[in-house]
C-alpha positions as CSV (number, residue, x, y, z in Angstrom):
1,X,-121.9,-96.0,56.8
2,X,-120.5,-98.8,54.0
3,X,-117.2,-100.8,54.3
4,X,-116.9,-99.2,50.6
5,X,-116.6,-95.7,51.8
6,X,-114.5,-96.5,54.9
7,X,-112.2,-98.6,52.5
8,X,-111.7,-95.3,50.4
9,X,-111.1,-93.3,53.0
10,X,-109.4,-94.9,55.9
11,X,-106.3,-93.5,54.4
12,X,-106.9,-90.2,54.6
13,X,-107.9,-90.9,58.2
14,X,-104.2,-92.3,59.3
15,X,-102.7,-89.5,57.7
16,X,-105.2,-86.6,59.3
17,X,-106.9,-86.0,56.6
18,X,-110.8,-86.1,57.1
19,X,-112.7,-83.5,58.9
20,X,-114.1,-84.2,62.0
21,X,-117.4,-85.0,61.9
22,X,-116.1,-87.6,58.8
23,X,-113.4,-89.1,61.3
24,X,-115.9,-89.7,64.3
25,X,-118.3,-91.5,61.7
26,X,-115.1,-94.0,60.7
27,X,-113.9,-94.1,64.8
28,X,-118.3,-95.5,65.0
29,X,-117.7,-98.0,62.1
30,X,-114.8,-99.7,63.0
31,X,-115.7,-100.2,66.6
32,X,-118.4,-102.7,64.7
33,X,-116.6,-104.1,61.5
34,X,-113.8,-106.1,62.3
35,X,-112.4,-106.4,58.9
36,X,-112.6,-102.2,58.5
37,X,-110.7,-102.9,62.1
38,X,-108.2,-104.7,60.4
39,X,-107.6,-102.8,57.7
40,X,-107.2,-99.7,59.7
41,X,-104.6,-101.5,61.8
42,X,-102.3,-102.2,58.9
43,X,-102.6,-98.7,57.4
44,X,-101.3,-97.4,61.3
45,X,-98.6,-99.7,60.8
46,X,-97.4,-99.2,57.4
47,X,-97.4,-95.1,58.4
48,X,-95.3,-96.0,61.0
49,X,-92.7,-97.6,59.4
50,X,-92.5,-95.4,56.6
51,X,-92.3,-92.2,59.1
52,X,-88.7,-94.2,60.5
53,X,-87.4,-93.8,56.9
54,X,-85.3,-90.5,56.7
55,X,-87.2,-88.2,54.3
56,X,-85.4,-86.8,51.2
57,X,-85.8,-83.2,49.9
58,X,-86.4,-83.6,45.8
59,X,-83.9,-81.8,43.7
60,X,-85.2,-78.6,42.2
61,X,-85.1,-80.1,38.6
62,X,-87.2,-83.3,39.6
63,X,-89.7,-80.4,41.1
64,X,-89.8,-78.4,37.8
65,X,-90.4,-81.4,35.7
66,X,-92.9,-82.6,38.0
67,X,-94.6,-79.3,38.0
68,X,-94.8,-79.2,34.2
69,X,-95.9,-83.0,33.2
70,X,-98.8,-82.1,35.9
71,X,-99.5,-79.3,33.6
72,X,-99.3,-80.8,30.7
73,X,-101.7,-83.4,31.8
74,X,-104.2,-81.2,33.4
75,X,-104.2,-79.5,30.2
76,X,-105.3,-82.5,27.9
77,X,-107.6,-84.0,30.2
78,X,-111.5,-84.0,29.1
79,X,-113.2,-81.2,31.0
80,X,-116.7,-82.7,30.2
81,X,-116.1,-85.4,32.9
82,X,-116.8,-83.2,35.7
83,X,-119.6,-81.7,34.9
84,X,-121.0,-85.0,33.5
85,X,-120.5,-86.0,36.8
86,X,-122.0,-82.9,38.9
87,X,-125.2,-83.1,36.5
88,X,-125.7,-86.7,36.3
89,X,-124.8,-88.1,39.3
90,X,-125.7,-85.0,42.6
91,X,-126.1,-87.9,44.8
92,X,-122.7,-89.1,44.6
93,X,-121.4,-85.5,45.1
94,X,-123.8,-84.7,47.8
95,X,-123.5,-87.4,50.1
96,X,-119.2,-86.3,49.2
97,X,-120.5,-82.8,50.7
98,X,-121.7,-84.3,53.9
99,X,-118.3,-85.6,54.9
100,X,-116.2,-82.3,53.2
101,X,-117.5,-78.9,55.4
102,X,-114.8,-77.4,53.7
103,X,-116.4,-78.3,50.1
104,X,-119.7,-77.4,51.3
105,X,-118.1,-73.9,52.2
106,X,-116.2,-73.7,48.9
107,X,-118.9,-74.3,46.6
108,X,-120.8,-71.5,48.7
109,X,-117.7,-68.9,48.4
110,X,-117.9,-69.9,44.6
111,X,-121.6,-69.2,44.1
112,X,-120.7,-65.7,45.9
113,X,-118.2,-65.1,43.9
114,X,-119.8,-65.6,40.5
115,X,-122.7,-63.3,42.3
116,X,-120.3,-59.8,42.5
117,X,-119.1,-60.7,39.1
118,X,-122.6,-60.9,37.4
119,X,-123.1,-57.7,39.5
120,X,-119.9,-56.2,38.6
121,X,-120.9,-56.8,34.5
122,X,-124.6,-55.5,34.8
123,X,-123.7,-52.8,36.9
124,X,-120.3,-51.5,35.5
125,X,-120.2,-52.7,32.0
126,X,-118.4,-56.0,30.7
127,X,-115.2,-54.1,30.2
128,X,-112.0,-56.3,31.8
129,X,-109.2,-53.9,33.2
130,X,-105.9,-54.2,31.0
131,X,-103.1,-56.0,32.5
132,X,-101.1,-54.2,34.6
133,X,-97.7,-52.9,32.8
134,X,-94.4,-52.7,34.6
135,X,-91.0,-51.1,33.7
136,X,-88.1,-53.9,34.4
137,X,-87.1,-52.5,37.6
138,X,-85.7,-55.4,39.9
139,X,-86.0,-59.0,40.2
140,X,-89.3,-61.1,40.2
141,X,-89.7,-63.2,43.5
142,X,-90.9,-66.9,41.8
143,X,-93.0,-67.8,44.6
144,X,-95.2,-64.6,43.2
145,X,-95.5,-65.8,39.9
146,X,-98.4,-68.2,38.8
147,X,-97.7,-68.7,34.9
148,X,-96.4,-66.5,32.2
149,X,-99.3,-65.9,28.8
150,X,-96.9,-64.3,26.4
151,X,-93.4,-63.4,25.1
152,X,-93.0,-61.4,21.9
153,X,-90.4,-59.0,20.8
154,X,-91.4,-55.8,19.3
155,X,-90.0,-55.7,15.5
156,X,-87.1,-53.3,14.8
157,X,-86.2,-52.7,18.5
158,X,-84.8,-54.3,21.5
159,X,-87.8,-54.6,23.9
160,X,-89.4,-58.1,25.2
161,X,-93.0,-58.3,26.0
162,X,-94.0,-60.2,28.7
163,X,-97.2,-61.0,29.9
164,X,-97.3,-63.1,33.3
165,X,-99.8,-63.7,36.1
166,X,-99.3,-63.1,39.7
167,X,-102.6,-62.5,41.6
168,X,-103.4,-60.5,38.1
169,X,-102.4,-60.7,34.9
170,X,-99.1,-58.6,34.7
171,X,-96.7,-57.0,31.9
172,X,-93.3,-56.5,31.9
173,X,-91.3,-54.1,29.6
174,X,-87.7,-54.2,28.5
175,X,-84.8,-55.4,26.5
176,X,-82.9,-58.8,27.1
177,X,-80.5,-57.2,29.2
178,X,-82.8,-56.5,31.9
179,X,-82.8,-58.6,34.9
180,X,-86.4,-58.9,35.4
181,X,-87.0,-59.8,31.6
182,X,-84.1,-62.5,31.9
183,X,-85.8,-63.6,35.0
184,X,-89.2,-64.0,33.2
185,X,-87.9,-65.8,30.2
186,X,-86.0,-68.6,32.4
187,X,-89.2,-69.0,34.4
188,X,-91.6,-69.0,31.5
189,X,-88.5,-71.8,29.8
190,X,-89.0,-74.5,32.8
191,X,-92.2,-73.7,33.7
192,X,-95.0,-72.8,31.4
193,X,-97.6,-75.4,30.5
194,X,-98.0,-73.2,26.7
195,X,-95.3,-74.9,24.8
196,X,-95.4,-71.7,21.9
197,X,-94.6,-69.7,25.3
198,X,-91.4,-72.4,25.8
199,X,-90.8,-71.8,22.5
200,X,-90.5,-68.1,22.0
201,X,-88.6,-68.0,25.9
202,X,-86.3,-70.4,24.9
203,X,-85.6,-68.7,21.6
204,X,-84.9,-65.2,23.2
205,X,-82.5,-67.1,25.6
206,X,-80.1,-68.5,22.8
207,X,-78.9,-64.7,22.3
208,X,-77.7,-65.0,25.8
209,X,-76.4,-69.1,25.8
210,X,-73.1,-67.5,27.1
211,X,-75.0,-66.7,30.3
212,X,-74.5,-70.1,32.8
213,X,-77.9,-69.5,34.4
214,X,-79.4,-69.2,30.5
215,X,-77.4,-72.2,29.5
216,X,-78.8,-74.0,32.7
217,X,-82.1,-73.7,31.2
218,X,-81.3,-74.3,27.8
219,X,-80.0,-77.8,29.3
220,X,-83.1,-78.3,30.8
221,X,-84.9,-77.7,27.8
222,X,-83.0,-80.3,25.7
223,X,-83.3,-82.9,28.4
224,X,-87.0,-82.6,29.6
225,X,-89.1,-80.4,27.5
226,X,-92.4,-82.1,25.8
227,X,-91.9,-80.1,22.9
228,X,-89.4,-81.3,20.2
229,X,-89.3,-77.9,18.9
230,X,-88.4,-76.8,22.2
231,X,-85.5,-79.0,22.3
232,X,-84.3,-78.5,18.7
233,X,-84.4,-74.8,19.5
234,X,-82.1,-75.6,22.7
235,X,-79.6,-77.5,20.8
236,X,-78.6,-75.5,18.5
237,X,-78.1,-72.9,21.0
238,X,-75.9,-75.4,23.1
239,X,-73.7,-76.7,19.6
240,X,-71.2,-74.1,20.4
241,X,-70.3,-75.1,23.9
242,X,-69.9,-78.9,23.8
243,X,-66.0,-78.2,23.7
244,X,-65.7,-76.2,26.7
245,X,-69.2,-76.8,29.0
246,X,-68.7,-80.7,30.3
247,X,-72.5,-80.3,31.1
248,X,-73.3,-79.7,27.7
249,X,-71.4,-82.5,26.3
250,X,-73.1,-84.6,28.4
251,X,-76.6,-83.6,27.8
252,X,-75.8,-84.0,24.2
253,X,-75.2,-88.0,24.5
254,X,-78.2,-88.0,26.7
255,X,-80.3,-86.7,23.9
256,X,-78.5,-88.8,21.0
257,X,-78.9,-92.0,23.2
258,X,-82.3,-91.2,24.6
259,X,-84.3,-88.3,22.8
260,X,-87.7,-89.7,20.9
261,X,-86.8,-87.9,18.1
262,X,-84.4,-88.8,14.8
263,X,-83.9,-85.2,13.9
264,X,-82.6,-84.0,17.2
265,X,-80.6,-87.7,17.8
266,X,-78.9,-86.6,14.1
267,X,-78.3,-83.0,15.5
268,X,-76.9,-84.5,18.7
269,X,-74.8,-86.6,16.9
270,X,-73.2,-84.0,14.6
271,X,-72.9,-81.6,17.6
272,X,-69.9,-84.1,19.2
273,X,-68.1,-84.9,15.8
274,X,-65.8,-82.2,17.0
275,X,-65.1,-84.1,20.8
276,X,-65.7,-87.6,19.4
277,X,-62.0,-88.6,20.5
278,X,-63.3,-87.7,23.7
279,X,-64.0,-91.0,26.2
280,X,-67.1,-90.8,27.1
281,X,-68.2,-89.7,23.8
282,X,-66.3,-92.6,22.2
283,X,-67.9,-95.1,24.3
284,X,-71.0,-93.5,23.3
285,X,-70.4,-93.8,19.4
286,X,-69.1,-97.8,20.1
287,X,-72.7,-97.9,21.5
288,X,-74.6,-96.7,19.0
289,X,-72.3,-98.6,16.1
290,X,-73.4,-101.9,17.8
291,X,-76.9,-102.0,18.9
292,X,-78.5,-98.7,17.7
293,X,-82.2,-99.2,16.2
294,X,-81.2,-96.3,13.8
295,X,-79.6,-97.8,10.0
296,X,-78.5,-94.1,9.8
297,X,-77.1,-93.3,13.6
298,X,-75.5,-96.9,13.2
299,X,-74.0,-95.7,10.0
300,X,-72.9,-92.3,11.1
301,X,-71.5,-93.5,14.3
302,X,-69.3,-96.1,12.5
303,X,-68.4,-93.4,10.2
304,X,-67.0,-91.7,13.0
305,X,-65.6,-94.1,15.1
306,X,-63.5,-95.0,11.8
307,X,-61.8,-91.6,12.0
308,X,-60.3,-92.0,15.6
309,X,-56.9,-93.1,15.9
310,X,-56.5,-96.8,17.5
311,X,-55.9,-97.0,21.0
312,X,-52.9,-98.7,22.4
């Protein structure tokens, strides 16, 4: 065994994370190498000192965004790069399988797997079973629900199709007053990787901006979503309740100080002409009048500034 490989996987070791036969091996090498020795020895105290600090349960928004920038990434990454890597280098992923049992066994379960499907095509045709389709009946637990494929309204009625995976692909039926179908759309809003799927949740949920829990995620939408359309969408659907939603005022200023996009910043800005003797909105509008990188925002934020009485 190299000082390379213990280097790379010493931490997993402090932290129980190699299987056994991997773990013996490193116990072997560092009994010999006094530097691996060393290094091991400040891993055991660093995981020490960090399992004395109190730990801190994330918010459920910093978990949400988390969960779709991960997406996000996953979905632009090259997907040549592994199998580039299991073609032209096997001896760099076998000698991985010596130390990973649980690889080894996954890669077998795979091979099985793909086995009953060939199977399953030869012998019962290449026909794939239809999503299953379910009347909105109750609420959908979220822990059940792996990622929603599709929303679409049906033209010249009131019923919301949506597609959404589970174990299987599943389909759920019904107007925007059902539970279940409101359920869906402020899952698929926060947590779909498809940003047309964002888009056509988020757009169903204006209807209902009146709803806290839909205005919740139309927030959410304005302050984290990759999409601009996304957020534009949002907006508009929050205009009417930056007088009497706090919240929403807030996120407004958030998105004309901070939002990557001039449209939206301009939308933003228009949305709190009708607050702008407000304090925090003020201070907000002396801000941008200053130091803004914007000719227009700078403009428009002296123009409104201008039209507040003084202040004694």
């Amino acid at each position: 065994m190299k000082c390379e490989w213990v280097q790379q996987n010493v931490l997993l070791y402090v932290y129980d994370e190699l299987a056994d036969d991997a773990r013996y091996e490193l116990e072997e090498h560092v009994t010999r190498c006094a530097e691996c020795a060393r290094e091991l020895g400040r891993l055991r105290e660093f995981h020490s000192a960090m399992k004395a600090v109190p730990v801190r349960e994330p918010s459920p928004n910093l978990v949400v965004v988390s969960r779709m920038r991960l997406q996000e990434s996953l979905e632009k990454t090259r997907q040549n790069g592994f199998w580039r890597y299991l073609v032209l280098e096997p001896a760099a992923w076998l000698r991985q399988i010596r130390f990973a049992p649980a690889l080894a066994a996954a890669i077998f379960i795979a091979g099985f797997a793909g086995g009953v499907a060939t199977a399953y095509k030869v012998v019962g045709g290449s026909g794939v079973p239809a999503p299953a389709v379910a009347e909105s009946s109750g609420p959908v637990a979220e822990s059940t629900i792996s990622g929603i494929r599709s929303v679409s309204e049906q033209p010249g009625s009131s019923q919301i199709n949506i597609q959404y995976d589970t174990v299987l692909s599943q389909e759920a039926q019904g107007s925007l007053n059902d539970r279940r179908i409101q359920q869906l759309l402020l899952f698929a809003a926060r947590n779909t990787y498809n940003p047309g799927v964002r888009m056509d949740s988020v757009d169903l949920l204006t209807q209902r901006a009146e709803d806290a829990n839909v205005r919740e995620a139309l927030i959410f939408a304005l302050r984290y979503d990759a999409n601009p359309g996304v957020r534009f969408k949002a907006l508009e659907a929050l205009k009417a309740y930056v007088k009497s939603d706090v919240r929403v005022r807030d996120t407004m200023l958030e998105a004309l100080l901070n939002d990557s996009n001039p449209g939206i910043r301009t939308e933003a800005l228009r949305s709190v002409q009708g607050v702008r003797a407000d304090s925090s909105v003020r201070a907000v509008l002396q801000r941008l009048a200053r130091e803004d990188d914007s000719k227009y925002i700078r403009s428009q934020a002296r123009t409104e500034l201008a039209q507040l009485p003084e202040i004694d």
